[in-house]
N, C-alpha and C positions, 0 to 999 in steps of 0.2 A: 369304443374304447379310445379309442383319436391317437393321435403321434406323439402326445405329451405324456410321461406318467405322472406327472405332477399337476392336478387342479388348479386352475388359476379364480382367482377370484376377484369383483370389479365392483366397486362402490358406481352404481349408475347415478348418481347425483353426480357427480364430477369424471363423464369415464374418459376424461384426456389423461394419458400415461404422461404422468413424469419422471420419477425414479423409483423404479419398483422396490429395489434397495432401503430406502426413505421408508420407514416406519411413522415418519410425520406425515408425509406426502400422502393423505385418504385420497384423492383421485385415481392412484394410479395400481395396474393391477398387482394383486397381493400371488406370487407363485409361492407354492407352501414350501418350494427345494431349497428359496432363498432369503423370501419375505420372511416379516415379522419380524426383527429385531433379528437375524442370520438362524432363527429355529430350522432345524429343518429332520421331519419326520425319515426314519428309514425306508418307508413304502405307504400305500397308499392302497385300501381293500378298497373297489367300490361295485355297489349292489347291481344284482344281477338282471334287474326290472325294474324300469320306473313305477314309481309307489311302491317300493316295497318297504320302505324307512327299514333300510340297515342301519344298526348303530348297537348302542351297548357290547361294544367288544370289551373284552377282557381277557388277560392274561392267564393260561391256566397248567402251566408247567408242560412237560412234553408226555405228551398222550399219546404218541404212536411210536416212541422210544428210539426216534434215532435223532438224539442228545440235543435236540432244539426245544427250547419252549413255545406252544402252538398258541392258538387264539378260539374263541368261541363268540360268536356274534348270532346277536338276531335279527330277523325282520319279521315282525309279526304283522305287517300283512301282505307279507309272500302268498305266489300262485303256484299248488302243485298242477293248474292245465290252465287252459288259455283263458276261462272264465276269471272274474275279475272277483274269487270267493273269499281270499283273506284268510285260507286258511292258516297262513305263518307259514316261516324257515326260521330252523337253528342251521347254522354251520360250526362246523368246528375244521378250523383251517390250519393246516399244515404248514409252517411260516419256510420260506425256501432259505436255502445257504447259500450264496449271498443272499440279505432280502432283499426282496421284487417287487415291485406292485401288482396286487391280486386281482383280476379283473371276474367277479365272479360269475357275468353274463355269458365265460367261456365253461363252464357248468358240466355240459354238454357236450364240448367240443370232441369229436371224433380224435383229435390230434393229440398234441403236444403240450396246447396251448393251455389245453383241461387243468386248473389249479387243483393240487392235491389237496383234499378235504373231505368230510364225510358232510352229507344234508341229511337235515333231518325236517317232515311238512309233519304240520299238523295232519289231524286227521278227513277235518269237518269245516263246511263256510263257517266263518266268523270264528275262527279258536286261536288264533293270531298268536300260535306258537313262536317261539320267539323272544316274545314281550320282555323275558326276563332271561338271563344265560348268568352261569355263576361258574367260576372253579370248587369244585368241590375237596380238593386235594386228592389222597389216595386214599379211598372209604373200602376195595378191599383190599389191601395193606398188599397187592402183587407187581410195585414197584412202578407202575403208569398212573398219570393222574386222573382224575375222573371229571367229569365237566352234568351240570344241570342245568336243564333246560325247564322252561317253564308258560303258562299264560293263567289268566284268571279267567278266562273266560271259555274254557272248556267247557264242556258238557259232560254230566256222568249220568247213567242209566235211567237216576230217581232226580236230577236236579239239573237246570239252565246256569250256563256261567257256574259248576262247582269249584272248576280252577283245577289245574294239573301241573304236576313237577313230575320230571323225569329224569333217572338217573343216567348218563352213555358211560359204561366201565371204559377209560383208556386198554389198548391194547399194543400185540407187535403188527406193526403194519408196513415196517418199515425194514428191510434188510439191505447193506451195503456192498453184496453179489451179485 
């Protein structure tokens, strides 16, 4: 997770730094806190294991009802064990007050450090749950939103690759006692 929360990024055709500041200046490193033209993201999720291609996040109102809107991202080809099977991960991640950067390799972690989230793995090698994550809104109308998870490449009983979506009802998960 390193000592930065902010990713730096480095054009290796030119990596002599000039002014990082300098959105002209391609040599030099791009920090995403203050690069690019002064952008600068609130936090920074990054994936829990190399190859997992996290990405597709999106916003999906607050699912666990304490008054923040969360995040839902996938990696479809997340490891539920050490084998390298691709079964997928959804996450559906808890965004902190103030935001923070979410280091999701703390998953795990016995402590503190543990990012508030639910996972969710596929079931099967090669179902690369994940693939797809959406907000669904609030589909049963009990005021938490709902988030979809999905891959095409599930397996069903009678067919290879049938494809699966999956509803996570938002609930209360969250109390401030």
């Amino acid at each position: 997770q390193g000592t930065s929360a902010w990713p730096t990024i480095r054009n290796d055709n030119n990596p002599a730094p000039q002014d990082p500041l300098d959105p002209n200046d391609v040599g030099s490193p791009r920090d995403l806190a203050t690069g690019f033209a002064g952008a600068r993201p609130y936090f920074v999720i990054q994936g829990e294991k190399p190859s997992d291609r996290l990405g597709g996040a999106r916003g999906v109102g607050d699912f666990n009802g304490d008054g923040i809107p969360d995040l839902v991202a996938g990696a479809p080809f997340g490891d539920r064990t050490t084998r390298d099977d691709d079964e997928g991960t959804a996450y559906i991640i808890f965004v902190p007050s103030p935001p923070a950067s979410i280091f999701l390799s703390d998953a795990d972690s016995p402590d503190f450090a543990r990012p508030a989230m639910v996972r969710i793995w596929g079931l099967n090698p090669d179902d690369h749950l994940g693939a797809v994550v959406a907000p669904a809104g609030d589909v049963d109308d009990d005021g938490y939103f709902d988030v979809l998870v999905a891959s095409g490449e599930v397996d069903s009983a009678d067919a290879q690759d049938a494809g699966f979506v999956g509803l996570v009802y938002g609930c209360l998960l969250y109390t401030s006692d």
